[in-house]
C-alpha positions as CSV (number, residue, x, y, z in Angstrom):
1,X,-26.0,-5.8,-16.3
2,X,-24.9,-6.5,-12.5
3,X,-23.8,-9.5,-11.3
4,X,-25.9,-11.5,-8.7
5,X,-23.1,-10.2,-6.1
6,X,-22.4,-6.4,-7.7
7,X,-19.1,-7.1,-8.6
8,X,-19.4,-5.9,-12.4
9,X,-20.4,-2.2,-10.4
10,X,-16.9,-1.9,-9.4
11,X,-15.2,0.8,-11.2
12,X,-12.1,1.7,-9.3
13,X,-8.8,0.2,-8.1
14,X,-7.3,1.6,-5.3
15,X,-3.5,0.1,-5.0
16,X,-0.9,0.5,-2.1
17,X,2.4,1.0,-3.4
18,X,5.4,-0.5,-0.9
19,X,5.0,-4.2,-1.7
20,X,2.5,-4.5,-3.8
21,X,3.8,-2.3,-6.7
22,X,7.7,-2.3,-5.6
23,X,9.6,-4.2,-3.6
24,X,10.8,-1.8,-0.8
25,X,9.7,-3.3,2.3
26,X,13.2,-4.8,3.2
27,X,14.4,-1.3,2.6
28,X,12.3,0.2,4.7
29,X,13.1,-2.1,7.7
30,X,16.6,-1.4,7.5
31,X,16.4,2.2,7.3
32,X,13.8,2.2,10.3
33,X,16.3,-0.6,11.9
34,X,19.5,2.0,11.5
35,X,17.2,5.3,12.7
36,X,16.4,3.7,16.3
37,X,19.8,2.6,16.3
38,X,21.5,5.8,16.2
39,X,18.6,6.6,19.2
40,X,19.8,3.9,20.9
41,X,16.1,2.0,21.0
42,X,16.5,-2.4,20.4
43,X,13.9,-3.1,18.1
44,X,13.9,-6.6,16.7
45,X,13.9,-6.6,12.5
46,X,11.2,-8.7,12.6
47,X,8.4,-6.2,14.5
48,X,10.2,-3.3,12.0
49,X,9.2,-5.5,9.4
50,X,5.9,-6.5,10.5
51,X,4.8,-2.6,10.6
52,X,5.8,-1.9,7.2
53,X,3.0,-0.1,5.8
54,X,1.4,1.5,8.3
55,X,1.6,5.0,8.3
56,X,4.9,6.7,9.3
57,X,3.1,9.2,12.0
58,X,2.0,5.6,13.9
59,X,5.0,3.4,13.1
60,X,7.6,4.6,15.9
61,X,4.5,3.7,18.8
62,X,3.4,0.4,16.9
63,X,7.2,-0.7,17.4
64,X,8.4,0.9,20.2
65,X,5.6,2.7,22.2
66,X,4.5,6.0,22.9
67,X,7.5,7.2,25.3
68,X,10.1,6.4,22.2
69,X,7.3,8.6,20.2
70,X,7.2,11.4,22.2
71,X,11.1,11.4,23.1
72,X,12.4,10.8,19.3
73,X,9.5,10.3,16.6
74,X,10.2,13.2,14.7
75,X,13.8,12.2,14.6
76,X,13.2,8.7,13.5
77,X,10.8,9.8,10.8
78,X,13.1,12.3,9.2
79,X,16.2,9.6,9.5
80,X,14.1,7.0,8.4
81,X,12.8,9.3,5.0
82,X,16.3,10.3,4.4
83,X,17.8,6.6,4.9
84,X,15.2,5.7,2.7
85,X,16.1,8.0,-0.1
86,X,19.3,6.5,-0.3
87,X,18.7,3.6,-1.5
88,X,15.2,4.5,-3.5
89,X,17.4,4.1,-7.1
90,X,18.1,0.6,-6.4
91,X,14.3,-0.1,-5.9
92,X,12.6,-2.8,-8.4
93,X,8.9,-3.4,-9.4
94,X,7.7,-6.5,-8.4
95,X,6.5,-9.3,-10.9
96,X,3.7,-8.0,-12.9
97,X,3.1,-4.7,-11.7
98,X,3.2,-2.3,-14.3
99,X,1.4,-4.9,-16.3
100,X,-1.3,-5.0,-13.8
101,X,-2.0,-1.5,-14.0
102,X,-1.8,-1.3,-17.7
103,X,-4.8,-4.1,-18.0
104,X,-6.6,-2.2,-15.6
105,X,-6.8,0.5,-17.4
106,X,-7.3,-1.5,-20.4
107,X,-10.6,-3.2,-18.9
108,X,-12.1,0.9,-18.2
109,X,-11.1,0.7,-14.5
110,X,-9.9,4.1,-12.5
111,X,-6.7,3.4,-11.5
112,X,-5.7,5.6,-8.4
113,X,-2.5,5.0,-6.0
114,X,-2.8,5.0,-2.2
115,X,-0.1,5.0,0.1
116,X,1.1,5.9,3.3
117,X,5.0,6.5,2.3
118,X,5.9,10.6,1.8
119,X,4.7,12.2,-1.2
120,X,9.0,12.8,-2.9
121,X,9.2,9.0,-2.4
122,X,5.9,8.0,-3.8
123,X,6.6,10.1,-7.1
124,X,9.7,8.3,-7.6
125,X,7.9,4.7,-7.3
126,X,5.0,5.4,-9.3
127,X,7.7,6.3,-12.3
128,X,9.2,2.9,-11.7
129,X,6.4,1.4,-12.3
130,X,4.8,3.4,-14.7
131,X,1.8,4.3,-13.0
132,X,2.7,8.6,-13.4
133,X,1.4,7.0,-17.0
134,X,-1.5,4.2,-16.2
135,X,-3.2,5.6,-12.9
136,X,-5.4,8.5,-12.7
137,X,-4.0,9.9,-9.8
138,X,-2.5,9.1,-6.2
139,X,-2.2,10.0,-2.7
140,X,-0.2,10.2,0.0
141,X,0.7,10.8,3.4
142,X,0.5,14.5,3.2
143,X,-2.8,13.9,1.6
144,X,-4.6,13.2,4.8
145,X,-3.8,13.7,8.7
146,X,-4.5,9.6,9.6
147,X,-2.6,7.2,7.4
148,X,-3.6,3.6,7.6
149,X,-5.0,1.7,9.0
150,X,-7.5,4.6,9.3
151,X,-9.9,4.8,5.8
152,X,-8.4,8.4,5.0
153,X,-6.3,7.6,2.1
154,X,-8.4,5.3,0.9
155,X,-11.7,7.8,0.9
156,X,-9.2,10.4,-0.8
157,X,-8.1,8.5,-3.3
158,X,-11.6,7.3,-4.5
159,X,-12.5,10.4,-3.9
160,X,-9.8,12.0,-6.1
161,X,-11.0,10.3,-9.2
162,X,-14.6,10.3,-8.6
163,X,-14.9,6.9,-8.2
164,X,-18.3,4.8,-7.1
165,X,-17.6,1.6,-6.5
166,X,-13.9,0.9,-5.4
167,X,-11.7,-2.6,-4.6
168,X,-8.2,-2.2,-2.6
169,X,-5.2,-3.9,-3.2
170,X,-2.5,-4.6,-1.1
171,X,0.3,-6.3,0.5
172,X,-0.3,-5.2,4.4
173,X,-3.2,-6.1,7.3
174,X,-2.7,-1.9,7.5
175,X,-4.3,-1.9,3.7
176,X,-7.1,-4.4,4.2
177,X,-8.0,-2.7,7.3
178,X,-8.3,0.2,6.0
179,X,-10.0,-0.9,3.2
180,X,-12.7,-2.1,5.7
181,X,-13.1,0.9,7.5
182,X,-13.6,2.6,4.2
183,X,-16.5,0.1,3.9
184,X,-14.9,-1.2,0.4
185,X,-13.6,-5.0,-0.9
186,X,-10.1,-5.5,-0.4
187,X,-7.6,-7.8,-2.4
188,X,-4.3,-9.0,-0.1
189,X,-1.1,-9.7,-1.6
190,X,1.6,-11.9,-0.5
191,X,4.5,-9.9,-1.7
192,X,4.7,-7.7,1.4
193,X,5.2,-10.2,3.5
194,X,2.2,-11.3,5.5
195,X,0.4,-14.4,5.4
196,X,-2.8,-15.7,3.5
197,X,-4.6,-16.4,6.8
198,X,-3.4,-12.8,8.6
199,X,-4.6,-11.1,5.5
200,X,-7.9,-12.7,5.3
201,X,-8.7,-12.6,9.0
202,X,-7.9,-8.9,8.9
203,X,-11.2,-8.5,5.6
204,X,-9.6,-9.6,2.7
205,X,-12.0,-11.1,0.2
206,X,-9.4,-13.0,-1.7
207,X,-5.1,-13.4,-1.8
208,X,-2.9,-13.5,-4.7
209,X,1.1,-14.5,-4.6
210,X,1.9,-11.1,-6.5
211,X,0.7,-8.8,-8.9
212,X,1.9,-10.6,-11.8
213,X,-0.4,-13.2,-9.9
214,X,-3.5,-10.9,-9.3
215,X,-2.7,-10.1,-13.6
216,X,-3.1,-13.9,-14.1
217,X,-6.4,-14.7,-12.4
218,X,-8.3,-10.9,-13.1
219,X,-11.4,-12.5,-14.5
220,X,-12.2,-14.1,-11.2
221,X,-12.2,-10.9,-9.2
222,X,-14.5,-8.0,-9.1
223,X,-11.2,-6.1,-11.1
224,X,-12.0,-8.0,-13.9
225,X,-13.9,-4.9,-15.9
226,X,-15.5,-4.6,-19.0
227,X,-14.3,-8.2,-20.0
């Protein structure tokens, strides 16, 4: 029987991968950092930080604007990817995570990845944390042509396990935006980075530390399942 506010309906979890399943953002910042370097485009660690997450083909104008786009984005995506690559071995999960997707599994949940990192890197990651194992599928960037903030991936990936009723989770405003133009519930994560108060004024229904966190305190979200 439904809950007063639906939440037993939900039957899918849609999770972002950088940062809320592995801790790779700081490895991603440095990569971008060294790509507009060798371009010989300043841009401050901080703003490369901040635009972890959102899709590759938006990143270079989100940091450095459209000119630096037009002149060198191709360039800085493929440095960037290979920079990345480097270092992808070294890459850890984050507390709780392949916990987290082994209870939600547990609890009759679809468990589908969605992120907007290359699908070779995204492969690797979800074998980190298990999830080629736990989730039901996964997309990517190649997936879709708009990667967040736009609701492509996230319509794909419910969409990809025939889901009905979907909550994201996340570590970016890019995944809690898109999760509201996808018109579904969204669950922030500090792990990435951003603050409780950027997460919830960009739609998220609720924050969580981490996913060992989110693991903790299931039964008082609408992830909590069959239990």
């Amino acid at each position: 029987m439904d809950s007063e506010d639906g939440t037993s309906q939900v039957d899918t979890a849609v999770l972002d991968v950088d940062g809320t399943l592995v801790d790779t953002v700081y490895q991603h910042t440095m990569a971008w950092a060294t790509a507009f370097g060798e371009v010989e485009v300043d841009v401050p660690l901080w703003r490369l930080h901040r635009a972890v997450g959102i899709g590759g083909d938006r990143y270079v104008a989100e940091v450095a604007g459209d000119e630096v786009e037009r002149r060198h984005g191709d360039r800085l995506r493929d440095r960037h990817d290979e920079l990345f690559g480097r270092e992808i071995d070294r890459v850890r999960p984050l507390p709780g995570a392949p916990e987290l997707l082994r209870e939600l599994r547990d609890r009759g949940l679809k468990v589908v990845m969605a992120s907007s990192g290359v699908a070779e890197h995204t492969e690797r990651l979800l074998r980190l944390v298990g999830a080629d194992r736990t989730a039901q599928g996964a997309t990517s960037s190649s997936d879709v042509e708009q990667s967040k903030p736009a609701p492509d991936l996230i319509e794909a990936a419910i969409e990809k396990v025939d889901g009905d009723r979907a909550v994201v989770v996340g570590d970016a405003v890019w995944d809690v935006t898109a999760a509201v133009n996808a018109g579904v519930r969204s669950i922030g994560l500090l792990s990435g980075g951003f603050g409780e108060g950027e997460l919830r004024d960009a739609g998220a229904d609720q924050v969580f530390a981490d996913a060992r966190d989110l693991l903790d305190h299931l039964d008082q979200t609408p992830l909590r399942g069959r239990r």
